[in-house]
Every structure is written in structure tokens, then in C-alpha cells.
FILO-448637 format. One record per residue (C-alpha): residue number from 1; residue in one letter; chain; x, y, z. Coordinates in steps of 0.25 Angstrom, whole numbers. Layout:
# FILO-448637
PT  num  residu  chaine     xx     yy     zz
PT  NUM       A       A      X      Y      Z
...
//
This chain:
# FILO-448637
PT  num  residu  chaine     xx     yy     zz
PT    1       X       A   -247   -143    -84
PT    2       X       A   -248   -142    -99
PT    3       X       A   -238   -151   -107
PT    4       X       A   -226   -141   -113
PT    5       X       A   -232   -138   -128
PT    6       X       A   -221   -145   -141
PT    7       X       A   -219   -135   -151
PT    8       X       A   -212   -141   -162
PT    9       X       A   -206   -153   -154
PT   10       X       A   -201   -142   -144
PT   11       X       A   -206   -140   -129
PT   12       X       A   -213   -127   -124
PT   13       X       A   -206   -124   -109
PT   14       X       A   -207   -110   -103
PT   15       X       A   -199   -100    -98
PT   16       X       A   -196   -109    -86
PT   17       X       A   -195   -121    -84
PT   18       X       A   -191   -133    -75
PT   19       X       A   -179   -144    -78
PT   20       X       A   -170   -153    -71
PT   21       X       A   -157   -156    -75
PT   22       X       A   -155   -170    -68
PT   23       X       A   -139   -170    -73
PT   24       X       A   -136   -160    -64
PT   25       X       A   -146   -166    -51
PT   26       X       A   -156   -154    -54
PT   27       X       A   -169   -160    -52
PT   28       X       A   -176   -147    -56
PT   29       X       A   -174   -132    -60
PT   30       X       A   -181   -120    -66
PT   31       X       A   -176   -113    -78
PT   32       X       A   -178   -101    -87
PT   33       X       A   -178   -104   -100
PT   34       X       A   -170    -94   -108
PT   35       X       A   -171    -94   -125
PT   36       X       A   -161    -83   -123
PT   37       X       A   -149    -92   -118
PT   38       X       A   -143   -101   -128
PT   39       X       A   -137   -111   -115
PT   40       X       A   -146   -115   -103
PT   41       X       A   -140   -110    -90
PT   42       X       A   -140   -117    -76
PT   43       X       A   -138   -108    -63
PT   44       X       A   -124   -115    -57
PT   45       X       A   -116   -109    -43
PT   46       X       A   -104   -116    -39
PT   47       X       A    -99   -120    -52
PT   48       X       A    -84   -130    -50
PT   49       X       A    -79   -135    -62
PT   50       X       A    -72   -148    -61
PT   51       X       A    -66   -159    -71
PT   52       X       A    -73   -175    -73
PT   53       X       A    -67   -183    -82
PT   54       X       A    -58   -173    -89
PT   55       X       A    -71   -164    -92
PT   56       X       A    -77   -150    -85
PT   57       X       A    -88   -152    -75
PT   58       X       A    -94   -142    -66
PT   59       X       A   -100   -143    -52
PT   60       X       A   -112   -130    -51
PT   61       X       A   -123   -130    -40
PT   62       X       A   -137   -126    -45
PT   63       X       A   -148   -118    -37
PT   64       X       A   -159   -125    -45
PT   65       X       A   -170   -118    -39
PT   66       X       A   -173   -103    -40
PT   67       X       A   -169    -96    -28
PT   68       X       A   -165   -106    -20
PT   69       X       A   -150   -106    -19
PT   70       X       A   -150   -117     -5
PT   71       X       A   -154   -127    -17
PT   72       X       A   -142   -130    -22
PT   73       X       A   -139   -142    -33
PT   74       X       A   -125   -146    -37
PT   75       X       A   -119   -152    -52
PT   76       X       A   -108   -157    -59
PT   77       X       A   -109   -157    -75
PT   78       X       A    -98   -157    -85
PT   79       X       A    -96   -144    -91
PT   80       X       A    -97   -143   -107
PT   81       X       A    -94   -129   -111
PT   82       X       A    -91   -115   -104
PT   83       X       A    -99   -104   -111
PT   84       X       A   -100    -90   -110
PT   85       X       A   -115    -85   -108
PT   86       X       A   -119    -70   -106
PT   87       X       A   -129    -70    -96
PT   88       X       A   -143    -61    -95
PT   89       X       A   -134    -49    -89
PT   90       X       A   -123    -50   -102
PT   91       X       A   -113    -54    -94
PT   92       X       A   -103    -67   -100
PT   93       X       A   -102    -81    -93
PT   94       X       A    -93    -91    -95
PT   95       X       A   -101   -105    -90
PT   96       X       A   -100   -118    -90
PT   97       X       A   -108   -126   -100
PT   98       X       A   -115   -140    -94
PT   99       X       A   -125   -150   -102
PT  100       X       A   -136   -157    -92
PT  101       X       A   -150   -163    -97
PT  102       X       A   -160   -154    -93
PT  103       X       A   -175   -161    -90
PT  104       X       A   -188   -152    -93
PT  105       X       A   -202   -158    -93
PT  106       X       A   -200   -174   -100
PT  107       X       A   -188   -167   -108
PT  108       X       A   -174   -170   -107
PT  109       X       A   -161   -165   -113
PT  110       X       A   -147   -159   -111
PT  111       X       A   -144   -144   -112
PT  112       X       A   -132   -136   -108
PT  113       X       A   -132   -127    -96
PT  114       X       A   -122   -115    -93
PT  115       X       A   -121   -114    -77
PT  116       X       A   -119   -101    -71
PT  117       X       A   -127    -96    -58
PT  118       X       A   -141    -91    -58
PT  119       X       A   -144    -89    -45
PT  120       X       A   -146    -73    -48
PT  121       X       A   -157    -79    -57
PT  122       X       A   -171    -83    -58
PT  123       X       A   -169    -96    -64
PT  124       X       A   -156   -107    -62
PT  125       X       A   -157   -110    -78
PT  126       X       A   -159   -106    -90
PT  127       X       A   -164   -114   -100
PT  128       X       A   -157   -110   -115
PT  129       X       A   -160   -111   -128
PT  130       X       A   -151   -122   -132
PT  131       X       A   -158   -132   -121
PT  132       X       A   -170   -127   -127
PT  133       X       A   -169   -128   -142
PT  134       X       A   -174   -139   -151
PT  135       X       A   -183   -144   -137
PT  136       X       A   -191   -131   -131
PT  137       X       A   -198   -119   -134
PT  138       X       A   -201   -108   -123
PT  139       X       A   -214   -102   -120
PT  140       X       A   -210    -90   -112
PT  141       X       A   -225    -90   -108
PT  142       X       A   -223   -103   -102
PT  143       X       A   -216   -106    -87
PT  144       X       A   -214   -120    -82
PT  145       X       A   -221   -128    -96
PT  146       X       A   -214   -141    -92
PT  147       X       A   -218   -141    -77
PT  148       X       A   -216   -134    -63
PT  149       X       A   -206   -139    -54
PT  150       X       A   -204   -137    -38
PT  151       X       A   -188   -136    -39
PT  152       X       A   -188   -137    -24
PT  153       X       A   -195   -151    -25
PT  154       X       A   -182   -156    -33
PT  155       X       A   -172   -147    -23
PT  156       X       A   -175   -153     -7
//
């Protein structure tokens, strides 16, 4: 595997990618990246919202890998914010807004993630412009520039 290119101080990744968010016990999971949504966006099902020391949490389950709804994962993370986002079908959502440290290739940092479920869709997140600026450029040539994972390797 090549080495991602640095153009001005910023990593090339592709289209798709692979992270984990260890925060959230995700060990691994593929995502889109998608320079047409300002926030990241985390697939979520069973979202409870409970309170922890006078503040928001919410408990969601995560199908982290593509077609695969038997895997299931379950977090807790306080939320932040509630923000209305208009999906790719122009239709409004109000979701919960949570911040986890996402890990890609030797990089780490934290990003904020709406949750909403995405099991109708091809990838369980969407990696956003904000999470992106200042660190990454896009090759929309490039699939995977940061290494391939085996998801079910992470999930037995």
C-alpha cells in the first residue's frame, strides 16, 4: 500500500474510507465521505435518551457493518446539540448531535456525529466537511487510501 500523499500539510483519503471510534467500543467501520454535508453522520437505531449527572446522554445501537443487521453494537455518549439536517431526499430532521474521537490510518481527533438510522443506505456514516477541514483533502478517484479493513474480523 502507498502511503496517503500530504498536500499542504493535509491527508489525501478517498471516497471511502475506514475508521474506528474507540469512545463508542466501535473497533471498525466503513464510511462515505461526503464534502456535501457540513456535520459527519453516524447510522443509530434504538436511540433512549436518558439524564447523567444533570446532562443529555443517549443510548443508540450501531449496525457497523454494511448489510449485516445480526451485528449489532450498543453506546452511551452525552448529547451536545439537537440540529435539524435535510437529508438527500429533502426531507427535515431533528437529531441529536454527539462528539467521539474518530481514528483514520495514525490520525486521531474529535468530530461531531448526527445519529439517525441508515440501514436503507449503503454506508453507516458519513464523513462531513467540518471533520474534514484543516486535516483532509478528497480524491474522489481514490477508495480505501488509508488501508482495507475486514470489519467482521472486529465484529465475532
Amino acid at each position: 500500500m502507498n502511503c496517503p500523499e500530504n498536500i499542504q500539510g493535509k491527508t489525501v483519503i478517498g471516497w471511502r474510507e475506514w475508521g474506528a471510534f474507540p469512545q463508542l467500543n466501535i473497533p471498525a467501520i466503513k464510511f462515505k465521505t461526503d464534502t456535501g454535508a457540513k456535520t459527519s453522520c453516524l447510522h443509530s437505531f434504538q436511540q433512549d435518551f436518558f439524564e447523567r449527572d444533570g446532562q443529555k446522554w443517549i443510548r443508540f445501537g450501531i449496525h457497523p457493518i454494511q448489510k449485516r443487521t445480526d451485528i449489532e453494537v450498543f453506546c452511551e455518549a452525552p448529547v451536545i446539540d439537537f440540529r435539524t439536517v435535510t437529508n438527500s431526499g429533502g426531507i427535515s430532521e431533528d437529531r441529536p448531535v454527539i462528539s467521539s474521537k474518530i481514528i483514520m490510518g495514525n490520525m486521531s481527533w474529535d468530530i461531531e456525529l448526527t445519529l439517525t438510522n441508515r440501514d436503507s443506505m449503503r454506508f453507516r456514516m458519513l464523513l462531513g466537511r467540518t471533520a474534514m477541514e484543516e486535516r483532509l483533502i478528497v480524491d474522489p478517484a481514490g477508495s480505501y487510501l488509508l488501508g482495507r479493513k475486514h470489519a467482521a474480523e472486529f465484529y465475532k
